[in-house]
N, C-alpha and C positions, 0 to 999 in steps of 0.2 A: 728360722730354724727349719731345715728341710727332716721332714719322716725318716728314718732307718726301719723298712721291713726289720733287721734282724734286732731291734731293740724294741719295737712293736712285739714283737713274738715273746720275746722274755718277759715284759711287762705281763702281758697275757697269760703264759705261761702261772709267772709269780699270785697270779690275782685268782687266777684256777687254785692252788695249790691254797691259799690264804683268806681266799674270801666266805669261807664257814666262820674262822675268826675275827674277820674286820666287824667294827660297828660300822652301823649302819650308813652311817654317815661321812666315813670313810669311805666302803663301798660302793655309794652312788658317785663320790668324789672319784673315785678312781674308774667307774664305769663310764664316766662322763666322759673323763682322760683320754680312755681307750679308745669309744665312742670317734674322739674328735682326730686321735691320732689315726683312724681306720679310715677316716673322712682324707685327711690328709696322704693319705697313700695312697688314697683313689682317685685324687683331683690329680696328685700327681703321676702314674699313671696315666689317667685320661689325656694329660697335660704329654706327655712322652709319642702316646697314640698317635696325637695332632700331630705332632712335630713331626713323627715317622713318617707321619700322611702326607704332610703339606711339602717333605723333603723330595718323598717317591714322586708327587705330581710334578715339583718342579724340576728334577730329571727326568722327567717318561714325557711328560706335557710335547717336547718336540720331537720326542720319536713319534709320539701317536699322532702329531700334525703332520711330520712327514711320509707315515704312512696313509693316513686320512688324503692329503694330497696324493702320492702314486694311486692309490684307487679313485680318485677321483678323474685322475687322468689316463686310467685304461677305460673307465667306463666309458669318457669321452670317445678316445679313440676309437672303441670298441661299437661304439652306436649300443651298447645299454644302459638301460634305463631305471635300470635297481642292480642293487649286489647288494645280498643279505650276507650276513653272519652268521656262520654254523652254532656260535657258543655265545653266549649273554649271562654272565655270572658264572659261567663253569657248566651252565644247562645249556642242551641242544633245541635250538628253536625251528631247527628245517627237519621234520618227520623223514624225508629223501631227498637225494640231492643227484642227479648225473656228473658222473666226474667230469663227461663233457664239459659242462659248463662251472667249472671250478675255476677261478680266474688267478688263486693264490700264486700259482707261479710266475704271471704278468706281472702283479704287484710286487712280488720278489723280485724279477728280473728291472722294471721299471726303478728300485729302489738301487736297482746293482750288486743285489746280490741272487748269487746263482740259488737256483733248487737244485735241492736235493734227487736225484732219480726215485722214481715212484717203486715202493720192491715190487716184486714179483708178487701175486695172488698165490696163497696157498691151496692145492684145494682141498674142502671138505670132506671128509669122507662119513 
């Protein structure tokens, strides 16, 4: 029997509402219940998690080799010897970078697909 959130909550709900009245023994009975059904709607969950995760990797898995590859093979072309990555989690790991040496659009165009035109620089005032 799989959890229902929305019959976990009413149970909960009821056990709020009643359990000044329950004996005691009832009470641990039924806190056990809840206990186990909260355990169960977290395994499944977690259980959902996995499944989200293992579905994104096995579609993304050959985009990101395909690109892994075109950067592999600018760099080659290119006679470089490293290409970092601007973001690692969402964080920026290059303090500065020359746009010079930005290779994103090789790797795009290498991939077959065009860039984007760089805009224009606003200036500061």
């Amino acid at each position: 029997m799989k959890p229902k959130p929305k019959s976990f909550r009413r149970k909960v709900a009821a056990y709020q509402k009643e359990s000044a009245s329950m004996l005691d023994a009832v009470r641990a009975n039924t806190e056990r219940e809840l206990q186990q059904m909260q355990a169960n709607l977290e395994k499944l969950q977690q259980d959902a998690q996995t499944t989200i995760q293992n579905k994104q990797n096995q579609l993304m898995g050959p985009v990101y080799d395909m690109v892994g590859k075109a950067i592999e093979e600018v760099a080659k072309e290119n006679g470089f010897a490293l290409i970092l990555n601007q973001q690692i989690g969402g964080l920026d790991v290059i303090l500065y970078g020359d746009e010079k040496v930005d290779v994103s659009d090789l790797v795009l165009k290498k991939m077959g697909v065009t860039p984007k035109p760089a805009e224009a620089a606003v200036p500061k005032n």
